[in-house]
N, CA, C and O of each residue as an XYZ file, in Angstrom:
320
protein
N      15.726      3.295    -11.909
C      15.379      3.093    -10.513
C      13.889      2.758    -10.376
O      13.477      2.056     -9.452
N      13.097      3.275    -11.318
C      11.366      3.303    -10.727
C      11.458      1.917    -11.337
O      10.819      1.074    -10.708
N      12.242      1.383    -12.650
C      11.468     -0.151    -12.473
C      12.015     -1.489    -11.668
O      11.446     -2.580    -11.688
N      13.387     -1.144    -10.867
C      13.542     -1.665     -9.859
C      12.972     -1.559     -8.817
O      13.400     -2.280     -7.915
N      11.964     -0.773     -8.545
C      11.091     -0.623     -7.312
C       9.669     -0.945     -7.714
O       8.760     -0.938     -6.883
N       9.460     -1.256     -9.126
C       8.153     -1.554     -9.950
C       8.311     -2.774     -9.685
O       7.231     -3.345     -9.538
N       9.376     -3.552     -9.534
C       9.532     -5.247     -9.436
C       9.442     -5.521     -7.921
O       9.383     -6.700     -7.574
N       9.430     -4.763     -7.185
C       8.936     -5.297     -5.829
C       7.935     -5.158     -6.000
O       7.558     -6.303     -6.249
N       6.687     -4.223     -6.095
C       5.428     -3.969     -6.283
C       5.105     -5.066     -7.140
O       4.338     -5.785     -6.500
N       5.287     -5.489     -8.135
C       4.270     -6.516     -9.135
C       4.920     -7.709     -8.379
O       4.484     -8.824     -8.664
N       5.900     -7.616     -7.460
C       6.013     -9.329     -6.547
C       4.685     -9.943     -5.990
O       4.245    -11.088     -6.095
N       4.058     -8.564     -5.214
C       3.306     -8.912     -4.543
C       1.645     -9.491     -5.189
O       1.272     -9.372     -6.356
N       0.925    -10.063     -4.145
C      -0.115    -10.422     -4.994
C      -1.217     -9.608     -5.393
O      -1.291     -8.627     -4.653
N      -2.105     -9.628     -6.274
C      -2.868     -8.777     -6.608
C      -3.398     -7.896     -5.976
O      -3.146     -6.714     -6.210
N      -4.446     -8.370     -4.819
C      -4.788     -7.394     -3.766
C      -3.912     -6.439     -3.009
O      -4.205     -5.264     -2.788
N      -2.483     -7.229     -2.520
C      -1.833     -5.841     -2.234
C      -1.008     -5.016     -3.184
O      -0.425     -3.997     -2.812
N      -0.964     -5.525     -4.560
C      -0.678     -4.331     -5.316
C      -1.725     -3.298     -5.650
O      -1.368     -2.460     -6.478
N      -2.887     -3.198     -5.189
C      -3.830     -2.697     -5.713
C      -3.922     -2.009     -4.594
O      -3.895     -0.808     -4.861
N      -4.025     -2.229     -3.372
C      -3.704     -1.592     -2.100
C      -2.633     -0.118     -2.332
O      -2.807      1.101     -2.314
N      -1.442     -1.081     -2.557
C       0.031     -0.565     -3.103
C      -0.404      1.245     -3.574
O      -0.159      2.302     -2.991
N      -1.174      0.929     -4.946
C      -1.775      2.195     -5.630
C      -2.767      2.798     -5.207
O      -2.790      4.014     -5.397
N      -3.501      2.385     -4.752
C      -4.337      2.942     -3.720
C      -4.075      4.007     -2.602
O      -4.792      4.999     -2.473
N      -3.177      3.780     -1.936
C      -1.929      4.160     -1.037
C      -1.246      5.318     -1.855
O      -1.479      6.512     -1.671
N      -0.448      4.851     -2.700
C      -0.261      5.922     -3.600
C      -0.652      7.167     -3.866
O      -0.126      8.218     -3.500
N      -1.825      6.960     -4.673
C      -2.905      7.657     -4.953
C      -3.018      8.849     -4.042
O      -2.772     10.024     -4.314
N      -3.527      8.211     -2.658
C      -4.175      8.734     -1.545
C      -2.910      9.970     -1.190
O      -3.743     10.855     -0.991
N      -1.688     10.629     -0.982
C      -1.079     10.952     -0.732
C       0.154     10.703      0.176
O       0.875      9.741     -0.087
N       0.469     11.589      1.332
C       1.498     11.030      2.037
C       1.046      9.466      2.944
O       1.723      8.446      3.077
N      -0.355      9.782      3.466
C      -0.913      8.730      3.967
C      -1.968      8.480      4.021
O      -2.600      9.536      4.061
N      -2.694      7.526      4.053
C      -4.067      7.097      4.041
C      -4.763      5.998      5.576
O      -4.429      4.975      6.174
N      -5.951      7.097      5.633
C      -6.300      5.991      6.997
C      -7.142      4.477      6.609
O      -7.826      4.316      5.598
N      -7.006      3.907      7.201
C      -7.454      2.497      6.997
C      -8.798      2.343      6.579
O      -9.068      1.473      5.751
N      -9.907      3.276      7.174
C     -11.117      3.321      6.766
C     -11.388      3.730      5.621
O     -12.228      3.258      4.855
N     -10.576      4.773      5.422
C     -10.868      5.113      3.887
C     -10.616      4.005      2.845
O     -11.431      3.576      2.029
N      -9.121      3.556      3.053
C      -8.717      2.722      2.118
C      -9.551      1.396      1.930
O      -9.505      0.678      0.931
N     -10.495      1.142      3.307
C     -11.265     -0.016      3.036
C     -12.080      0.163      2.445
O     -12.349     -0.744      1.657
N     -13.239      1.758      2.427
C     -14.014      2.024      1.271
C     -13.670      1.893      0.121
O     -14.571      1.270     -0.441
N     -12.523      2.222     -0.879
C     -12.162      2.585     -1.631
C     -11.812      1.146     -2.180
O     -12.273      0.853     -3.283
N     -11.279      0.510     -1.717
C     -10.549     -1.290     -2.076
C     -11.424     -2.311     -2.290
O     -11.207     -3.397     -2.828
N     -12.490     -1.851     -1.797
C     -13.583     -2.729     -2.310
C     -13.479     -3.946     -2.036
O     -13.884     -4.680     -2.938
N     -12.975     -4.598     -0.868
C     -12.150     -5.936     -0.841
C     -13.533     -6.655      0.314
O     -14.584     -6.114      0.657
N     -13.212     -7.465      0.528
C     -14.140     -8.314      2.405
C     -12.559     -7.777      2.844
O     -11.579     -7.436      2.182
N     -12.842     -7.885      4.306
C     -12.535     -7.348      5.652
C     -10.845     -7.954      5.429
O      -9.758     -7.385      5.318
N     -11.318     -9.501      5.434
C      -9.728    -10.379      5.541
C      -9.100    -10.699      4.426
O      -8.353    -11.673      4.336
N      -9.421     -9.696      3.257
C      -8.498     -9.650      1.892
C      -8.448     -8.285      1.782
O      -8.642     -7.831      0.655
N      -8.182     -7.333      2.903
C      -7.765     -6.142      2.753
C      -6.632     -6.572      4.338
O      -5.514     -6.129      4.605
N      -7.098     -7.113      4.758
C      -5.827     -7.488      5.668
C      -5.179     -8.098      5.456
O      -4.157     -7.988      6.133
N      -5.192     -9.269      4.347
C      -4.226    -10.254      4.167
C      -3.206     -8.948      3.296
O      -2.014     -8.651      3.377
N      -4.308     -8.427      2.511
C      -2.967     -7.547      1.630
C      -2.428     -6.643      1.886
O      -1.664     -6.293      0.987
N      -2.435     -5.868      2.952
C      -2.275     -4.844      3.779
C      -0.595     -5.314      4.344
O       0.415     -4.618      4.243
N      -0.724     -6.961      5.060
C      -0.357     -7.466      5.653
C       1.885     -7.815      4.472
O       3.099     -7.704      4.643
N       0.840     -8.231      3.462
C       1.627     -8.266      1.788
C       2.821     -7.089      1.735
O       4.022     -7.254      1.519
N       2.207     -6.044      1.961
C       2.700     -4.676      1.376
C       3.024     -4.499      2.598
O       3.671     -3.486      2.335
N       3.175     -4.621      4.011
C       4.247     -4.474      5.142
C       5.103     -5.090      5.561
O       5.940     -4.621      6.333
N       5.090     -6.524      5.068
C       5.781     -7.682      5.494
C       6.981     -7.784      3.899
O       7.878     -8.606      3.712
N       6.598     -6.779      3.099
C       7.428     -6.414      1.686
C       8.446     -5.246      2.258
O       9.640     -5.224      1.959
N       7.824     -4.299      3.102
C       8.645     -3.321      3.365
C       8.524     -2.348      2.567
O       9.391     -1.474      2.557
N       7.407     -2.284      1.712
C       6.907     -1.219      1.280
C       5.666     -0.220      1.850
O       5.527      0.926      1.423
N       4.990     -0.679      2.636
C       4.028     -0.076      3.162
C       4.407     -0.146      5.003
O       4.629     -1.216      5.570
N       4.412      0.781      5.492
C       4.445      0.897      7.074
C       2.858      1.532      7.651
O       2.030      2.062      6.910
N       2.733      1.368      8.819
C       1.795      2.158      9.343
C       2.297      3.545      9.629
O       3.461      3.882      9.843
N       1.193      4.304      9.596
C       1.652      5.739      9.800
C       1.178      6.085     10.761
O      -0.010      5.817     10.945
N       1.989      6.885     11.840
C       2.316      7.259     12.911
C       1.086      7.991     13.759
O       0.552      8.939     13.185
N       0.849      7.815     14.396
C      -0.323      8.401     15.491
C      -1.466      8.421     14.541
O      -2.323      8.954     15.246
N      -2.144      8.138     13.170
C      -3.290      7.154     12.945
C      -3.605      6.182     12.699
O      -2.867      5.296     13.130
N      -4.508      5.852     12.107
C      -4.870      3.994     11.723
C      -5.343      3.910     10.311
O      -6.359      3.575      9.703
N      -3.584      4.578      9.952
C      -3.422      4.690      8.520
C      -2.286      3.940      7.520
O      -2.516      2.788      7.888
N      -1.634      3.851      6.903
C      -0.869      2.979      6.541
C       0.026      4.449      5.092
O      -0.471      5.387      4.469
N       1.159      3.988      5.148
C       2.020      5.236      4.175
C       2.971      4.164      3.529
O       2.945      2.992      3.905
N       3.871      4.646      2.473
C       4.938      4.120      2.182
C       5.864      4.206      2.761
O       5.801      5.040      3.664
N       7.034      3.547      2.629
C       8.490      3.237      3.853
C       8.977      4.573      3.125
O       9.227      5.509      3.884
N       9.158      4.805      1.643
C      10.204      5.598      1.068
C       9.128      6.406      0.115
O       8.270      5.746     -0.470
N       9.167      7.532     -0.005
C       8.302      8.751     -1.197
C       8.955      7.930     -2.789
O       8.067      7.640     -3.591
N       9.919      7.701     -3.067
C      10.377      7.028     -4.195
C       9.748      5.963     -4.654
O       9.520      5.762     -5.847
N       9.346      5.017     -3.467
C       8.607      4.393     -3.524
C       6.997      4.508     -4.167
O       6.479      4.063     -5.191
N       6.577      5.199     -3.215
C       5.185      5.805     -3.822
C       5.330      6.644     -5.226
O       4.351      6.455     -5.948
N       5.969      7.216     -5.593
C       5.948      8.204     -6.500
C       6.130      7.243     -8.131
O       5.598      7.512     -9.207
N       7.050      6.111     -7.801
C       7.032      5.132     -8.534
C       5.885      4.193     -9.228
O       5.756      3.675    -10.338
N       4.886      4.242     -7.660
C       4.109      3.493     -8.049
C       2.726      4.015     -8.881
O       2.115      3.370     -9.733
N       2.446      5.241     -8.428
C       1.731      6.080     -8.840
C       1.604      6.757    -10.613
O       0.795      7.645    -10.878
């Protein structure tokens, strides 16, 4: 199962797999500011990939912050 969910993750392009683990990493969820410190990216290659990893259906926003989580814990736990 984890490397059928490893093959959606390496679909995506570099920046949002790196996001992807990042996310991971961070726990159940991570707020956006942090993750922009941490990603080291410019502004509109943390959004394009942000954008990657939600429009994949692996990454959702998380609920009442301006944070971003995985759709499924299997997911994350996989990627991590």
């Amino acid at each position: 199962l984890r490397d059928l969910l490893l093959v959606r993750v390496e679909a995506l392009p570099e920046h949002a797999q790196r996001i992807a683990r990042l996310v991971a990493e961070g726990g159940s969820h991570v707020e956006h500011e942090l993750l922009a410190a941490v990603a080291g990216l410019a502004e509109d290659d943390l959004d394009a990939a942000l954008r990657a990893a939600v429009g994949a259906h692996l990454l959702q926003p998380a609920p009442d912050t301006d944070g971003y989580r995985f759709r499924h814990s299997l997911v994350r736990e996989a990627v991590s």
